[in-house]
C-alpha positions in Angstrom: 0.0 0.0 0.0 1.0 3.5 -0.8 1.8 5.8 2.3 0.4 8.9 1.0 -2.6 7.7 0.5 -2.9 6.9 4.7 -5.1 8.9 6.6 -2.9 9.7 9.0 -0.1 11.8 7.8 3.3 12.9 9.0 5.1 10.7 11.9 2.9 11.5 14.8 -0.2 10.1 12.8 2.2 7.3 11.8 3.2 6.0 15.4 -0.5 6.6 16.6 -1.9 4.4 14.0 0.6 2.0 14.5 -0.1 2.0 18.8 -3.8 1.7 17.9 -3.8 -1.1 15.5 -1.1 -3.3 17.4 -3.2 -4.2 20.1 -2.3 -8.0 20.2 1.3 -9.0 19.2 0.1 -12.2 18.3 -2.3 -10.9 15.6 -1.5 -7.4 13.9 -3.8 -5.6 12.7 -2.1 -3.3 10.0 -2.7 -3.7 6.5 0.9 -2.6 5.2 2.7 -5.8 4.4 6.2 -4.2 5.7 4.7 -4.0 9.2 2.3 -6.9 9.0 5.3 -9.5 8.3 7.9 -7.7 11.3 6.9 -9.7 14.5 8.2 -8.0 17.7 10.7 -10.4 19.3 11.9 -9.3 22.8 12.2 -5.8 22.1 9.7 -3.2 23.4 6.8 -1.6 21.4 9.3 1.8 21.1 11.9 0.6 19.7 9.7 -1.6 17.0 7.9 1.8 16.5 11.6 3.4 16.0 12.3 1.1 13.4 9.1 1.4 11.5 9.3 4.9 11.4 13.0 4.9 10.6 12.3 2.7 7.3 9.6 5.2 6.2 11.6 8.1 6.6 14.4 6.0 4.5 11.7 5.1 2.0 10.7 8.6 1.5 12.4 10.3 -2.0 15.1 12.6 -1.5 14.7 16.2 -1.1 14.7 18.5 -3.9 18.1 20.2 -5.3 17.2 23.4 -3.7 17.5 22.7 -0.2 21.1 22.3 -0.6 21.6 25.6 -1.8 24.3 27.7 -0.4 25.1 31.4 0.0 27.0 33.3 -1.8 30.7 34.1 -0.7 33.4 36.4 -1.5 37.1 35.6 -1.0 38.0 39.8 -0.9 36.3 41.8 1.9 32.7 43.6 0.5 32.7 47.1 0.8 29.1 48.6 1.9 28.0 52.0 1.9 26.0 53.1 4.8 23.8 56.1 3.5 20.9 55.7 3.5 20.4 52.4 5.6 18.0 51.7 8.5 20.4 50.5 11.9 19.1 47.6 12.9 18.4 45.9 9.8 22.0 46.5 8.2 23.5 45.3 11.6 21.2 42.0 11.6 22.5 41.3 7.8 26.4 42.3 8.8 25.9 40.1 11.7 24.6 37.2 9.9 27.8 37.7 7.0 30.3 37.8 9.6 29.2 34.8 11.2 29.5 32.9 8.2 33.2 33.8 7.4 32.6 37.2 5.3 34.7 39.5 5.9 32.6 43.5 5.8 34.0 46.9 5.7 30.9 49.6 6.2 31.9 53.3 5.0 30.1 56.6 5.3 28.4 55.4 8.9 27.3 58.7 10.1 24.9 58.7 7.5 22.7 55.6 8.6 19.4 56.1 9.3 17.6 55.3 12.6 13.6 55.3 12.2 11.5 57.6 14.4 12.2 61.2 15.1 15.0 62.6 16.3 13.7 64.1 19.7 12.3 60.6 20.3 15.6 58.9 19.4 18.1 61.5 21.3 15.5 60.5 24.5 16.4 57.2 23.9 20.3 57.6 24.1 20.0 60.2 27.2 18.3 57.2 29.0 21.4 54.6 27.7 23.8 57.0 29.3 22.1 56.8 32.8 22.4 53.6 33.0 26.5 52.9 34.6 27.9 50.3 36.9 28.0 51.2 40.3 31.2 50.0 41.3 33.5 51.0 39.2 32.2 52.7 35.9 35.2 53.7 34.0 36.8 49.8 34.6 33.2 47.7 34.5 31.1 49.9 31.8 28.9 49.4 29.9 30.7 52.2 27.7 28.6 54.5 26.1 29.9 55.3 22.5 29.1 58.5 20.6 30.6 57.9 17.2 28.8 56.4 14.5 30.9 53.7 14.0 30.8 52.6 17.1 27.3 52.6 17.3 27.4 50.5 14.7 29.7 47.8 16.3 27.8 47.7 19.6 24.5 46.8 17.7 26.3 44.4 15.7 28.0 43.0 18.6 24.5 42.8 19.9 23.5 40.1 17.7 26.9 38.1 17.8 27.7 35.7 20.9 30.8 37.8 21.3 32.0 35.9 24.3 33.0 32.9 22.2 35.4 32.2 20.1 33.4 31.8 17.5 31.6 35.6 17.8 35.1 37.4 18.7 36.2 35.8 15.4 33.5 37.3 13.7 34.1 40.2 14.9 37.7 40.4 13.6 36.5 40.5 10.1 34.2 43.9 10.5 35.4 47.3 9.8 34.0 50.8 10.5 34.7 53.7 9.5 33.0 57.5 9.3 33.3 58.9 5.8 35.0 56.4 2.9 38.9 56.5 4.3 41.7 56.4 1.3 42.0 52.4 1.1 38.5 52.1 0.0 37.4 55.5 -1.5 38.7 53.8 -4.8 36.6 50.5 -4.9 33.0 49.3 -5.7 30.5 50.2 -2.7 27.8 48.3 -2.4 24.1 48.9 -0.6 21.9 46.4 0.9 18.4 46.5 -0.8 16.8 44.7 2.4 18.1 47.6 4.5 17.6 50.2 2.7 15.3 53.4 4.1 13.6 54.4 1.0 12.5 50.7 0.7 12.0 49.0 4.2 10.2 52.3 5.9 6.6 53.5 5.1 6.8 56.6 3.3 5.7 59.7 5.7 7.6 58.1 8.8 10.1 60.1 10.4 13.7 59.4 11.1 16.8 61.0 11.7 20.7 60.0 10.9 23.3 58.9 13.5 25.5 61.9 12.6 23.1 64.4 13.8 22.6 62.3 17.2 25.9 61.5 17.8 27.0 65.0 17.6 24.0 65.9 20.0 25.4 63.9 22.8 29.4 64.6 22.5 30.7 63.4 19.1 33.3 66.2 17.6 34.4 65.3 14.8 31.4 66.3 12.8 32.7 68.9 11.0 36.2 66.9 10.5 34.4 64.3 8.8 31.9 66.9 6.4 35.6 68.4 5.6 36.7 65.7 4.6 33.8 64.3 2.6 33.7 67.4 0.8 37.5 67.3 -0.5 36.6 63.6 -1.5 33.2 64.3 -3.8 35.5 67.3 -5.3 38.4 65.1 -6.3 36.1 62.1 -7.6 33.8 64.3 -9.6 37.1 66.2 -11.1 38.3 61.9 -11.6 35.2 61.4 -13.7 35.4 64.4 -16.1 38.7 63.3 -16.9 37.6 60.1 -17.6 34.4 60.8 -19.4 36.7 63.9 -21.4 39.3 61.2 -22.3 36.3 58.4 -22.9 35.0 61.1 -25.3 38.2 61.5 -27.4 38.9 58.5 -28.0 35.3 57.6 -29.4 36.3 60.6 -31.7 39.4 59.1 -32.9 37.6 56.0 -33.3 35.1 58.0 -35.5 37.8 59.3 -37.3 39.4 56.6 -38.3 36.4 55.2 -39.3 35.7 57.9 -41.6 38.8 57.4 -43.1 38.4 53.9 -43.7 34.8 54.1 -45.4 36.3 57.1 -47.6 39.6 54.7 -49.0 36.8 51.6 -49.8 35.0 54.5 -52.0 38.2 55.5 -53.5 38.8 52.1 -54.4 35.5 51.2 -55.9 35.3 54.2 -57.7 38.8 53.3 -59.2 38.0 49.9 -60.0 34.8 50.8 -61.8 36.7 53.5 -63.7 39.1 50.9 -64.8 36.3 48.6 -65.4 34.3 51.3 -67.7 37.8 52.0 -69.6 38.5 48.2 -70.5 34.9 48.3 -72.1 35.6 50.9 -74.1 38.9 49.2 -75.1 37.1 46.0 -75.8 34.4 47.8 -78.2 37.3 49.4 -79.9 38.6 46.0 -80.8 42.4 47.4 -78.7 
């Protein structure tokens, strides 16, 4: 008999059916020849049951192709911009990359995005930095950070069990910085679509950045970091001109030369069909 076609489905229906119609070891009362022909000898009715079931499950087809499927991973560390990204949701996705051997760098972190107002959100913070050990606070915490970055880290450590080896490991391949420092102002960012503001939060809701909040309660380097961004957009937006102003003249010398080329096939074809009109001529003369 076919198993999907029982009545009682899944393992617990299984071992139910099976304790119900087994009443009498002498005389059993299943219909499936595999468990009609197995008599119990010595051994208790749960470890007969742990066989039976054992067989079905062994019976049962594999599982499809896709639940093997594995995540992508990149040898070089992946470069992420944070503007624009809600906190909690980039951190559970870092968190989760980490864990799994990835190594992240996260640039631009002042500009994350925390949802909610900012009044609400700076109330919040004032009420983390209340909160101190009573012994010794300088030697026991918890620390209170103010700069973006680390903001960052201590919701990513958050989600990480960074007592073990396992999470301090993790931890070791992360990287924040504010604004996008020289080693990396040069390579591909990326963004996270399943963080992202303009995508995860209803439109209308407020929210506010870390920059602005961190330089409410005591961050100063602000105005450092907006220096520095600025000399950074100035010098890649001068890198692009020269490379859309060289990209440009080169497609001109490429026209150029093609120009050239189609006028020398003319040339010849006209020449060979003056040549080819003369020999006529020739011919009809009887030269």
């Amino acid at each position: 008999m076919n198993w999907e076609t029982e009545s009682d489905t899944g393992i617990a229906g299984q071992l139910c059916s099976l304790e119900t119609r087994f009443v009498d070891w002498g005389k059993p009362q299943s219909s499936r020849p595999d468990v009609a022909n197995v008599q119990p000898q010595g051994e208790s009715i749960v470890e007969f049951l742990l066989v039976v079931v054992l067989n079905s499950v062994l019976a049962s087809p594999p599982s499809s192709p896709l639940d093997f499927k594995m995540a992508t991973f990149s040898s070089t560390p992946i470069v992420i911009d944070g503007k624009g990204h809600l906190l909690g949701r980039l951190a559970s996705i870092i968190s989760k990359q980490v864990l799994s051997g990835q190594k992240i760098v996260v640039v631009r972190c002042e500009e994350i995005n925390i949802s909610g107002s900012f009044f609400r959100n700076k109330l919040r913070y004032h009420n983390f930095l209340h909160k101190r050990h009573i012994v010794n606070p300088k030697k026991s915490g918890p620390f209170h950070h103010r700069a973006p970055s680390k903001i960052l880290y201590r919701a990513i450590r958050g989600m990480v069990p960074h007592k073990s080896p396992r999470g301090a490991a993790a931890l070791e391949r992360l990287k924040l910085f504010e604004g996008v420092p020289p080693p990396y102002d040069r390579k591909k960012r990326m963004v996270v679509p399943e963080a992202l503001r303009v995508l995860r939060l209803k439109p209308g809701r407020k929210y506010c950045t870390v920059k602005r909040l961190s330089h409410e309660v005591g961050w100063g380097y602000k105005d450092v970091v907006d220096r520095l961004e600025e000399k950074r957009k100035l010098k890649a937006q001068a890198f692009h001109e020269r490379k859309v102003r060289g990209r440009c003249v080169v497609m001109n010398d490429t026209d150029i030369n093609h120009e050239k080329q189609v006028t020398a096939i003319k040339l010849r074809q006209k020449a060979v069909g003056d040549a080819a009109s003369s020999f006529g001529q020739l011919t009809a003369l009887g030269i």
